[in-house]
N, C-alpha and C positions, 0 to 999 in steps of 0.2 A: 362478447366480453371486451371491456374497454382497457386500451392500455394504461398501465399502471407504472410509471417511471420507477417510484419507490421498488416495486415487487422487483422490477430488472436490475436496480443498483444495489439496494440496504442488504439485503440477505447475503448475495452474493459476497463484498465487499465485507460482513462479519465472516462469512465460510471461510475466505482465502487471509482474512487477518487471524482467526486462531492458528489455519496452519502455520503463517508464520510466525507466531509466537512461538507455537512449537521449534522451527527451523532454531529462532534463537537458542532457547532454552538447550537442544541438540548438541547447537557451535559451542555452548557453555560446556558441559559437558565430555564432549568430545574433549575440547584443551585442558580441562580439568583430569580428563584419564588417559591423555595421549603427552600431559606435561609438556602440550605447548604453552606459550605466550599468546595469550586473548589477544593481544594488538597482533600478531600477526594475521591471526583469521580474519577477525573487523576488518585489518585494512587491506587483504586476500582483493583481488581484483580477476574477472578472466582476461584481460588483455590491460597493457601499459593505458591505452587510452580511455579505458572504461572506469567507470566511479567505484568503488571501495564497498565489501558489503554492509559497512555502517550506511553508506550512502544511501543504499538499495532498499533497509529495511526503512529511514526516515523518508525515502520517498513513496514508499507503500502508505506510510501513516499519510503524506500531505495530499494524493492522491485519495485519501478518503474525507478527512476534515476538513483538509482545503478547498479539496473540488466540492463537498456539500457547502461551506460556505461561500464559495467562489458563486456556486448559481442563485443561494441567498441574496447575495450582496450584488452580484453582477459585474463583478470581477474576478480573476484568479489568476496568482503571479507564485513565482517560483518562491519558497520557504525562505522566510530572512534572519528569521530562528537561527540560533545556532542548533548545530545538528547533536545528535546522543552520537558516541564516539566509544561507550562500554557497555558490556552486556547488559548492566544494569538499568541506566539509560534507551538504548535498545526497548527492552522489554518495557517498560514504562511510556516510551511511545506509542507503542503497538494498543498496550493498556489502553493510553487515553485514547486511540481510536477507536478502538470498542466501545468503550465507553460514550461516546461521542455518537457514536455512529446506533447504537440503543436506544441514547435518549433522542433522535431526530423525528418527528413529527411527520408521519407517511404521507399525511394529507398536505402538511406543507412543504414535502418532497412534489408531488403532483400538483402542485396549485402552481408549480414554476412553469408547466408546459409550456412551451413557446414561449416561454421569456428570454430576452436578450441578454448577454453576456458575452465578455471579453477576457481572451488569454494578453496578458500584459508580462512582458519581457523587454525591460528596459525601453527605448523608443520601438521594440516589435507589438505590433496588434492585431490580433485575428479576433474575427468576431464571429458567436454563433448563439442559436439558440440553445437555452439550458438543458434538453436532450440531447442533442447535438453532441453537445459539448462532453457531455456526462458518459455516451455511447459511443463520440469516434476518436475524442481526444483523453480526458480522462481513463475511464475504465484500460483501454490499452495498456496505456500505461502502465496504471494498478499492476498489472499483471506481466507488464515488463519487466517492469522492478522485484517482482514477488519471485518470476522464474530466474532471473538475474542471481536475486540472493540464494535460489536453490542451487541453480547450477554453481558459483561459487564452491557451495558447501559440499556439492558432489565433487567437482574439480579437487578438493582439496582433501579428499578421501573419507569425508563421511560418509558414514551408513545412512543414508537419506534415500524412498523413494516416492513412488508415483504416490503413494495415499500420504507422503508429509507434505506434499505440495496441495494434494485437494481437500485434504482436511477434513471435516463432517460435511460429509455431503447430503442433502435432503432428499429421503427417497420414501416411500411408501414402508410400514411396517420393518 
């Protein structure tokens, strides 16, 4: 069997983006029956120097749209969007990555193999091949961000666990 870039990244990347829609919908929730202030969970942090869980969930979405078109295009830079900063928003990103990430074309996931591409951060440049990149830089990520915005949400006393972070998982029967 030959590798399959798509099969390693797309599925995945839709599994861990419902959970976190879930996580939002959760945080919504939560402040709605615990009568906090939405801006305070959003902007909930685990540590002073760590990014805000608005951050965390807009970095889950660019970490999937950005990096698929980052290896399309053969670049990918940090989001210059402004970020969602309310539930609503939130979940509307998450949205368009699912979205985004459905209609992507498997074959033209796999047609990148071994193409070149670059991470671009102001005059910073690393450069790698679109696997690479998708497997040691990217996806990481993905998933830094995702457990980030979990843990948050657990720090901050939701009922959240190990199945709101992995979501539908695919398994036989």
């Amino acid at each position: 069997m030959s590798f399959s870039l798509h099969q390693a990244i797309l599925p995945t990347y839709l599994q861990i983006l419902g959970a976190v829609s879930g996580l939002v919908d959760k945080a919504e929730a939560h402040c709605a029956a615990a009568g906090q202030a939405p801006a305070d969970l959003i902007q909930a942090r685990l540590a002073e120097d760590m990014q805000p869980f608005s951050y965390q969930i807009n970095a889950v979405a660019h970490h999937t749209m950005g990096a698929i078109d980052g290896v399309f295009n053969g670049v990918f830079s940090p989001p210059s969007a402004p970020l969602a900063e309310d539930f609503a928003g939130l979940r509307s990103r998450i949205g368009e990555a699912i979205a985004y990430v459905q209609g992507v074309d498997p074959a033209a996931v796999d047609a990148v193999l071994g193409q070149p591409m670059r991470f671009e951060m102001g005059k910073f440049r690393l450069d790698f091949t679109a696997e690479n990149f998708l497997l040691s830089f990217s996806q990481p990520n993905f998933y830094f961000h995702a457990t980030t915005a979990y843990d948050i949400l657990r720090w901050q006393g939701l009922a959240v666990g190990k199945q709101d972070f992995l979501g539908h998982i695919r398994h036989l029967g």
